[in-house]
Each structure stands twice: as structure tokens, then as C-alpha cells.
C-alpha positions as CSV (number, residue, x, y, z in Angstrom):
1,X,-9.6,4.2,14.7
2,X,-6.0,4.5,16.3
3,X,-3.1,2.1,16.0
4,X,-1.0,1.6,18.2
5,X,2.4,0.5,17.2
6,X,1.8,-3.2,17.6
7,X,-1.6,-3.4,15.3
8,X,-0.1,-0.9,12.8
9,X,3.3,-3.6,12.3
10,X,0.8,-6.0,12.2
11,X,-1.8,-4.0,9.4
12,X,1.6,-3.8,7.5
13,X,2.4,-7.3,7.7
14,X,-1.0,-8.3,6.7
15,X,-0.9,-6.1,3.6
16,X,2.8,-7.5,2.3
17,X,1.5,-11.1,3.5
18,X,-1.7,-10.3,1.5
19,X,0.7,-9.1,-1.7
20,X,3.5,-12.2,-1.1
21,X,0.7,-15.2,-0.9
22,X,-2.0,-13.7,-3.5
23,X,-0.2,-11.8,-5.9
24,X,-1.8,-8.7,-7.2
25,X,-0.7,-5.1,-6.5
26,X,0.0,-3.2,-2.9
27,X,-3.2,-1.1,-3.7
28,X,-5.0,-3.9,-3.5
29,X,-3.6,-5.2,-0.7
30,X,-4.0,-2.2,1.4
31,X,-8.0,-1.5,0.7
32,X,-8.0,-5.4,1.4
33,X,-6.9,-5.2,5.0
34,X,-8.3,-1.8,4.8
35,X,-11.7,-3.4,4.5
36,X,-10.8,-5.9,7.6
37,X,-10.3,-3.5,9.8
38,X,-12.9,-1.4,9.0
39,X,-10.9,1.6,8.3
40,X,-11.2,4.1,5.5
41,X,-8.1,3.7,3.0
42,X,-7.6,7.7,3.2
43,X,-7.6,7.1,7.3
44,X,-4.9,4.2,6.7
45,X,-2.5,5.9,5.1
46,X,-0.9,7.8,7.9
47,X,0.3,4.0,9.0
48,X,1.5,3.0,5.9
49,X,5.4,2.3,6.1
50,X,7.5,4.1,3.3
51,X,8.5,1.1,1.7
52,X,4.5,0.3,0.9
53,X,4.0,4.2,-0.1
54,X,6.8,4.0,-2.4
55,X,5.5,0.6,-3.7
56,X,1.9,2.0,-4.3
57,X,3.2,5.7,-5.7
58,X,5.3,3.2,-8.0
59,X,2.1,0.7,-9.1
60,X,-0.1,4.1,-9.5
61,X,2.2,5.7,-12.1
62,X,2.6,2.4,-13.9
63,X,-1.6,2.1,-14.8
64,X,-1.8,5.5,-15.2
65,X,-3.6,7.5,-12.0
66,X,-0.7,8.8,-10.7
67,X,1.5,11.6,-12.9
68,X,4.7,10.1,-13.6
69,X,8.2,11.9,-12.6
70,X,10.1,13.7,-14.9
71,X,13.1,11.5,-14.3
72,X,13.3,8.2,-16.9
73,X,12.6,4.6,-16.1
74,X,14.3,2.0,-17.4
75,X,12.0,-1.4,-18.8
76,X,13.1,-3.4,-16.2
């Protein structure tokens, strides 16, 4: 399946709307909407944003499936 720019702003709006009014984690989220549309999470990725990359990069290192950086962290 192929976005065009309108539906992918509005699969990314979906997914931080998703995040804002349930809680829970931008992984989530995604294979939430993912499921929606009927598209494989590995498919969605290319129309992620940066912003919701970073944020899932950020939630994968934090429960352990992603290897963490070599730079620190502070326990903010």
C-alpha cells in the first residue's frame, strides 16, 4: 500500500492522537494504526516521521530490545 502525503500526515496523526488520548508507548501506537490500515509495521516505517522514530528508537532501548548508545542518560 502507498501513501500519499495526505494519508501518511494523517497515519502520523492517528498514531501521536493514539499515544496523547490512551497513553501507552509509540510502538504501540504505530502497530495500532498499523493494524487499521492494514499495513505491515515493517511496510510502515518508511512513513514514520523522525520525531516518532526517535521516540520509538528511545522506548526500545528503555525495555531492553534495542542496544543502548554508548553515550549516558541522565534519570530524567
Amino acid at each position: 500500500m502507498l501513501f500519499d502525503r495526505e494519508t501518511q500526515n494523517i497515519f502520523i496523526k492517528e498514531i501521536e492522537k493514539y499515544v496523547e488520548n490512551n497513553g501507552g508507548t509509540y510502538i504501540d501506537a504505530t502497530l495500532i494504526v498499523c493494524e487499521g490500515y492494514e499495513l505491515d509495521p515493517s511496510a510502515a516505517a518508511k512513513y514514520l516521521t523522525k520525531p516518532i522514530i526517535e521516540k520509538i528508537e528511545e522506548e526500545g532501548i528503555d525495555i531492553n530490545i534495542l542496544p543502548r548508545n554508548n553515550t549516558t542518560k541522565l534519570p530524567v
